[in-house]
N, C-alpha and C positions, 0 to 999 in steps of 0.2 A: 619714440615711446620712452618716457622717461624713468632712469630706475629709482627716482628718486621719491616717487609717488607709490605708496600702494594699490594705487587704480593701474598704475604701469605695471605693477607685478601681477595684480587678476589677470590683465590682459595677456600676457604673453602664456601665464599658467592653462587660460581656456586654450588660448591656439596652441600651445603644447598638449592638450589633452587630448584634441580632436583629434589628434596624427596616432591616437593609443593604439585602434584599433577595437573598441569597445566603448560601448554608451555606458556602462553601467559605473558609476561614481567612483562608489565605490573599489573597486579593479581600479580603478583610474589612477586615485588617492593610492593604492597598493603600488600599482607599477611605480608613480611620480617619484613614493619613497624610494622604493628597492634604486632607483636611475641616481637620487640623491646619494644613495649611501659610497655609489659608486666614484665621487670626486670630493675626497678629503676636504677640499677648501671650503666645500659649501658650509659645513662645521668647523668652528672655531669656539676653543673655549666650553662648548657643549652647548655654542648657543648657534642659529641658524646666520651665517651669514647672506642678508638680503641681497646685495650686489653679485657674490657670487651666484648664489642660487640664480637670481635673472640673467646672469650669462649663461650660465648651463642650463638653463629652462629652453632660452635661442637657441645653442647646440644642440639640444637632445630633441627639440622642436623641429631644426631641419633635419636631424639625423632621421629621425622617423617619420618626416614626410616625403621625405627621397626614397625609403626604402620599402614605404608603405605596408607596414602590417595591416595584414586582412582579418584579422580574430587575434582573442586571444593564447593561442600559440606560441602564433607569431610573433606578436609581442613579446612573448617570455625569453622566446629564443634570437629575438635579437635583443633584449634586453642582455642576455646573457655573452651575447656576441659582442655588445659593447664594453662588458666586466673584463670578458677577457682581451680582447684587445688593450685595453688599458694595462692589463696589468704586462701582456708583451713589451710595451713599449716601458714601460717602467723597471723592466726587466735588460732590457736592452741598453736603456740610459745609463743602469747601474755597471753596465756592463762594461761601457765604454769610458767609467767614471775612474774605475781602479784604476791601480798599478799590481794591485796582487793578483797573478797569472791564475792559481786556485779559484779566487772568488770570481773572475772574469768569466773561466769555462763555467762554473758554478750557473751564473746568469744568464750564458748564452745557450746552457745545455734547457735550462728553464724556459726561457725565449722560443725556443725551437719546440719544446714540448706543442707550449701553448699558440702556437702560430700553428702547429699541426690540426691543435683539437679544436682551434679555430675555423680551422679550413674545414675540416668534417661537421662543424653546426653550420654553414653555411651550405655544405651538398645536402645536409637533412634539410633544411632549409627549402632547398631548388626541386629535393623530391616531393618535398611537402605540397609547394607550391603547384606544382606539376602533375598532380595526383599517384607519384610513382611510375608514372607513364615516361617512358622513354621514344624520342622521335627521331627519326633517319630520314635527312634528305639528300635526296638524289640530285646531283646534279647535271650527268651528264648519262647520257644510256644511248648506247650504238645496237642496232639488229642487224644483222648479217641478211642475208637471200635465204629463205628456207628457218627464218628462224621466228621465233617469237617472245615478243613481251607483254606482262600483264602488269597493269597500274591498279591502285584500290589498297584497299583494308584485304589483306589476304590472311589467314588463319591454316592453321595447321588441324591436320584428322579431321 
């Protein structure tokens, strides 16, 4: 698909939109911006750059067809999940860029924030997904002579 066609750029924009997570156009048009705002290059100048933007429409296309939002939520919060992981990593770049030992911790103490509060939208995430439901599997269970076990949904009072 060629970037060099605006037919190549609808294309990739529709199969980037299906992976939203929502029909509704508009949401769509909402999220596509907010995912835009998120990599500097695709703006230049204050004007859109088309090449970039169709590399990162491909990225943000498999990004959220792997990770498959199911509403929009979902969508927000991994939209959100991909802000900050960017910005970790950009944090961490910086990190490893200096010489000045201050500004280093400065970016690794930031790094470390945001890889934390990364790791918690993603268990919001897995409860979300999950319905809050928590699962225990057994894998191994021994009974003795005189003893007993019970299998099932068992409930408490």
């Amino acid at each position: 698909m060629g970037i060099e066609t605006t037919e190549g750029l609808l294309k990739v924009a529709a199969k980037f939109k299906e992976t939203l997570g929502c029909s509704d156009i508009d949401l769509q048009n909402f999220f596509s911006d907010q995912l835009s705002w998120l990599f500097p290059r695709v703006f230049q100048g204050g004007q859109i750059n088309k090449e970039m933007l169709l590399h990162y429409a491909n990225v943000w296309s498999g990004l959220l067809h792997n990770l498959k939002p199911q509403d929009v939520l979902e969508t927000m919060l991994l939209i959100q999940g991909i802000g900050l992981h960017n910005l970790m990593i950009e944090s961490t770049r910086r990190a490893m860029m200096t010489s000045d030992h201050e500004r280093r911790d400065m970016f690794v103490r930031q790094s470390l924030r945001l890889s934390r509060t990364f790791a918690g939208l993603i268990e919001s995430l897995k409860k979300y997904r999950s319905g809050g439901q928590q699962k225990i599997r057994i894998e191994h269970v021994t009974v003795k002579d005189g003893g007993q076990a019970m299998l099932g949904n068992i409930k408490a009072g």
